[in-house]
Structures are given as structure tokens and as C-alpha cells.
C-alpha positions in Angstrom: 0.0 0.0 0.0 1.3 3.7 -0.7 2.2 5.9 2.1 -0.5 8.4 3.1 0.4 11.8 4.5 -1.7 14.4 5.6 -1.8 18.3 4.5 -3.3 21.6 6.1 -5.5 24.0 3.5 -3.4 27.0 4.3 -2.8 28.3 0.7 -3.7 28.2 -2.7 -1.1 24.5 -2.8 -3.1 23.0 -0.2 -6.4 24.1 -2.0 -5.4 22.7 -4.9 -5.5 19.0 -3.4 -9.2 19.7 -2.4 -10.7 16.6 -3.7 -13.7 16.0 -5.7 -17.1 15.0 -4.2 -18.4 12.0 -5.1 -21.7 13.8 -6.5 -20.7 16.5 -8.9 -23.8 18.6 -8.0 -21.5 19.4 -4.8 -18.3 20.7 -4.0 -16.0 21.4 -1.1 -14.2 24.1 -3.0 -16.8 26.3 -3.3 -19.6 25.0 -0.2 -20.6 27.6 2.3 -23.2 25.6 3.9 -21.7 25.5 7.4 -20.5 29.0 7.2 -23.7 30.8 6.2 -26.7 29.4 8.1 -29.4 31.3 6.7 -28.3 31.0 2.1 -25.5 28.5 2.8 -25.3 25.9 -0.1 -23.0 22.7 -0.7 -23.6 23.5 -4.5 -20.5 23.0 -7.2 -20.3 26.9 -8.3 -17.6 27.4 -10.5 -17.1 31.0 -10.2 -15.7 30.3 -6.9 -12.5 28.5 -8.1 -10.7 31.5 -9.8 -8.9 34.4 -7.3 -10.6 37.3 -6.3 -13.5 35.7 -4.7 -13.3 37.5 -1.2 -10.1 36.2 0.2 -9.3 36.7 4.5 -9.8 40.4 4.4 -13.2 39.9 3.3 -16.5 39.0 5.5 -17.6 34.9 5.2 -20.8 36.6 4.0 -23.2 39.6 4.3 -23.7 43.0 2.7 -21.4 45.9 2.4 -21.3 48.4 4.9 -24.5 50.7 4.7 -24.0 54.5 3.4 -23.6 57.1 5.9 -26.9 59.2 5.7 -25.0 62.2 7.6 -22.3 62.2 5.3 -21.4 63.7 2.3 -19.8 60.5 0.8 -19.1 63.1 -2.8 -16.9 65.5 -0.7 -13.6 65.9 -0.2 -12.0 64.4 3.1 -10.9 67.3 5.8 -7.7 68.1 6.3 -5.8 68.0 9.7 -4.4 71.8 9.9 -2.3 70.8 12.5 -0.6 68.0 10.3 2.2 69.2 7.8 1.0 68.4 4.4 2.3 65.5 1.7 4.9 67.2 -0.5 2.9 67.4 -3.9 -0.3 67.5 -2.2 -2.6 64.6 -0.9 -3.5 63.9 2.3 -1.8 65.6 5.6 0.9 63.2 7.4 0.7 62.0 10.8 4.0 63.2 12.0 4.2 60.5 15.0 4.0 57.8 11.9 6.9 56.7 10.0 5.7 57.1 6.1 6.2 53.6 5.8 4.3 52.4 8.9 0.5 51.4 9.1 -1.2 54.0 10.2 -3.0 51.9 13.2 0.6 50.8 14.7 1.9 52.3 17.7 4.8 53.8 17.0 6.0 53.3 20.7 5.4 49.6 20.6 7.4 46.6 19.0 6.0 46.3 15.6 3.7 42.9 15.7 4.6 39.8 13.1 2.5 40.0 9.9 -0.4 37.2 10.5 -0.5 34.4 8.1 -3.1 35.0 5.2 -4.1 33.2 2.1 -4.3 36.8 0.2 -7.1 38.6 -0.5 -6.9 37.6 -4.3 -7.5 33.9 -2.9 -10.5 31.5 -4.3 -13.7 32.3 -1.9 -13.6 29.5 -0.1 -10.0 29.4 0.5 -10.7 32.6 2.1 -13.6 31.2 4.1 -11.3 28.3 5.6 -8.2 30.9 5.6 -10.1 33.4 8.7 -8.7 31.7 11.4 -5.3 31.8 10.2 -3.6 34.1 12.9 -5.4 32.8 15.5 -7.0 29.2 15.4 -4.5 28.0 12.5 -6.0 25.6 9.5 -9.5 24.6 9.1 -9.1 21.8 6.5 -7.0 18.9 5.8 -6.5 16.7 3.1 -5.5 13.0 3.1 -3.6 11.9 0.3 -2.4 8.0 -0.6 0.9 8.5 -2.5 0.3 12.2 -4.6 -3.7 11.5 -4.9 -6.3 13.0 -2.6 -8.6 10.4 -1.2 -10.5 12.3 1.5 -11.0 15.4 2.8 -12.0 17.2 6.5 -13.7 20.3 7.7 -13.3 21.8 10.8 -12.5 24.6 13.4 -14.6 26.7 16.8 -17.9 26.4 17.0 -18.2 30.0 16.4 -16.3 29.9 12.6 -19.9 28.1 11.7 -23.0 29.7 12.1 -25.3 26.5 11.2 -23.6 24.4 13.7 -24.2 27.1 16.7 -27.9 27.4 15.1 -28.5 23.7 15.1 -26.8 23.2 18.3 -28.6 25.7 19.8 -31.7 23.1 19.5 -30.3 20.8 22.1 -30.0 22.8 25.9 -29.2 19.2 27.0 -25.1 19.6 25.3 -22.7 21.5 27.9 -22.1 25.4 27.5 -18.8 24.8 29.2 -15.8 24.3 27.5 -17.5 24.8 24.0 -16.9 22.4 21.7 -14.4 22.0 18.5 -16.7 21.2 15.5 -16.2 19.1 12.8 -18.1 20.2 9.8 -17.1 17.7 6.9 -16.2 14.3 6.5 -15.9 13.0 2.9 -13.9 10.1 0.7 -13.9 10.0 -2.6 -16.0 7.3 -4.2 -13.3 5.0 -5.3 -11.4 5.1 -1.7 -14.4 4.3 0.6 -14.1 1.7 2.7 -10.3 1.6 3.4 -10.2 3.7 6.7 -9.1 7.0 5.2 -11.8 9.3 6.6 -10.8 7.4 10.3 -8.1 8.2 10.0 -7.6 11.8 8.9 -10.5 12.3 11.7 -8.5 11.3 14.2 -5.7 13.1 12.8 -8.3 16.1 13.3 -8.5 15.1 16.8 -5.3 15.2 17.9 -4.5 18.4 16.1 -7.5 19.9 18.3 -6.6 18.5 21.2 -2.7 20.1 21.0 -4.6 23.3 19.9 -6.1 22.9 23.6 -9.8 22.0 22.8 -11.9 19.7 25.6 -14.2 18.2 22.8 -15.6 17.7 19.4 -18.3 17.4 17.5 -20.5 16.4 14.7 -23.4 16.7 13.7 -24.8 13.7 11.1 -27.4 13.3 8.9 -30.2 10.5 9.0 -31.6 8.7 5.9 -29.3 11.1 3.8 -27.7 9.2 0.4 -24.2 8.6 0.9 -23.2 11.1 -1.9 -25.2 13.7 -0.7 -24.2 14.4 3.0 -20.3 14.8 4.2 -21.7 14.7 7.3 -21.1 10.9 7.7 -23.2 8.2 9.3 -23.5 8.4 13.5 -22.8 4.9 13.5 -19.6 5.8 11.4 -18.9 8.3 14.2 -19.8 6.1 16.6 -16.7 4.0 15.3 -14.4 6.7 15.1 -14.5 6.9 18.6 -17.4 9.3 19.7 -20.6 9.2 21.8 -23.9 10.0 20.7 -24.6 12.8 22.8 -28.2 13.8 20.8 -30.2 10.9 19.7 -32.7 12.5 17.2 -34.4 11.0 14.3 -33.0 13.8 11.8 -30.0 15.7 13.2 -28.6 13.8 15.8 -24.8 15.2 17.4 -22.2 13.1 18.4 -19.1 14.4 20.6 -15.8 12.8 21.6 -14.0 14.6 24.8 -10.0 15.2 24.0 -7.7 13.8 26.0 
């Protein structure tokens, strides 16, 4: 058997190893389902594969910020009299800023180390899983079996997913305290199934959320979904993973696994 390895989508390289689905009316490169609760879709949409799709220093979703009705947004900007102007014109300089400084640094302070981005020219959903970046670190992985991807995993907080705080939010029963990790996505491609890939790269999930200092996962399966059409797995696939099912219910049921 060839050796697997296991990669982080944390740039355009890792993006590229995105697998397929197995049902090519979906697809993980361009599904916002998890991330936008209320027009979230798992649809294939091929305008999300090329750059410029609203990379980290975009919003996940949402409407541009609303005009200022006490503004004049045709005038000119005021200028600082007290600032000594640009030579050649322009805006006035703020003389406690170096010119080559952003302008929200302090200038008495150790500059701060550039947070890791995916670039704002990035596919949309590599800017989606690219948020957490500076903070949380990588939100997807990507098995591969010698150079071919054979299965693929979403995850992150609880609060990088709007549908999974909205659907957990049904259940008072699961603990406030320590929120949960969530994993969002569980998918092997069609000709790989059944060989313990997606076990594997979840617990490979696991342990990179329990070193990233999380209490607990979890899931949340479909019931009476086709195979193809969920990457929400099976509970009884969860079950064998190594989690609990903490929410028996005939359509959304949630499974957890505490981290050790």
C-alpha cells in the first residue's frame, strides 16, 4: 500500500488538493453551507475557483457596509491643519508615523509579526477556511495515498460556523462549558471508501485539536441522507471513530468525543 500523508488548507497548494465530491452537483471548494446558516449551499459553483473571490480580508458573508446618511460621501476628506501636508499634495501626514508604517501601529510599541493570510486575491472558499489563520490555525485537511487525494476534512470553533451554533442551539441538554471544536465535513472520494481514510484523517483532526487545547468535538450527522449527498457521515460511522452520541434525534442527531 502507498504511504499516506496528511496536509493543512493553508494556501492556494493546499487548496489545490481539495478533492472532488463524489456527486458532482457538490463541492467542497466552493460549499458555504456550514458558514452561512441562513443562504449556505454545498452546490458546485464554478465561479468560486478563480482568485478574487473575497479572500481573509473579506466577510464569510453579508452585505457591504451601509452609506452614511449624515455624510457627504461626494466630498472631499478634511484636512488636519495641525498635520504638515504631503509634498505634492494629498492627504496631511501624521508626524508621530513613519511614512512607511501602518497608520494603526503604535509607534511606541514593538511592531507585531505579519499574521499568516491566504491573500485577498485567494478563491472564496479558500478565504472562508483561511479566517482563522492568525489565530485558530487551519481549518481543513486533506488526506492523500501516494500524490492523490482520497478524503477530505472540515473543521474549526464552534463559532467559525453559524449552522452548527444554530443547530446546536436546539439541544440545551449539550454542555455550554468548554465549547466544543466542531467538525463540519467528512468526505472520501467514491473509489477510496471503505479503506479507513476518513478514520483516520479524523483522528488526525483530533489530535490536532486537542494540542490546539480543545476539551471536545463534535459532529453533527445526517439521518436517511444518500451517501453522496451528505459529508456529514453516518453516527454509526462516528460512533466507530470513537465518539458518543450525545443527541439521539431522528433527523439531526450530534455526536461528541472529549480530547484527551
Amino acid at each position: 500500500m502507498s504511504e499516506f500523508r496528511i496536509v493543512d488548507v493553508t494556501d492556494a497548494a493546499g487548496f489545490a488538493l481539495v478533492p472532488p465530491c463524489a456527486d458532482a452537483g457538490f463541492d467542497h471548494r466552493s460549499c458555504d453551507y456550514w458558514e452561512d446558516a441562513d443562504r449556505g449551499s454545498k452546490a458546485a459553483r464554478l465561479s468560486w475557483l478563480t482568485g478574487g473571490g473575497g479572500g481573509s480580508a473579506q466577510p464569510a458573508f453579508g452585505a457591504s457596509r451601509p452609506r452614511n446618511p449624515f455624510a457627504d460621501e461626494d466630498a472631499e476628506p478634511l484636512a488636519n491643519p495641525f498635520a504638515p501636508a504631503r509634498a505634492g499634495g494629498g492627504p496631511a501626514l501624521n508626524p508621530f508615523l513613519r511614512d512607511d508604517e501602518p497608520h494603526n501601529e503604535n509607534p511606541f510599541a514593538p511592531r507585531r509579526p505579519a499574521r499568516p493570510t491566504v491573500g485577498a486575491d485567494a478563491p472564496r472558499k479558500l478565504g472562508l477556511l483561511g479566517r482563522g489563520l492568525g489565530i485558530f490555525g487551519s481549518y481543513a485537511k486533506v488526506l492523500l495515498v501516494g500524490d492523490r487525494a482520497v478524503a477530505y476534512a472540515q473543521f474549526g470553533p464552534l463559532s467559525a460556523y453559524p449552522r452548527a451554533l444554530r443547530l446546536r442551539g436546539l439541544y440545551p441538554q449539550l454542555p455550554d462549558a468548554p465549547l466544543p471544536a466542531v467538525i463540519t465535513c467528512i468526505a472520501t472520494t467514491a473509489e477510496a471508501r471503505g479503506l479507513g481514510h476518513a478514520t483516520r484523517l479524523i483522528n488526525a483532526v483530533c489530535d490536532d485539536l486537542a494540542g490546539r487545547g480543545f476539551a471536545a468535538v463534535e459532529a453533527y450527522p445526517e439521518v436517511g441522507t444518500r451517501p453522496d449527498a451528505t459529508s456529514g457521515a453516518t453516527p454509526a460511522f462516528w460512533i466507530a471513530a470513537g465518539f458518543r452520541l450525545a443527541v439521539d434525534d431522528e433527523r439531526f442527531p450530534v455526536v461528541r468525543r472529549e480530547l484527551g
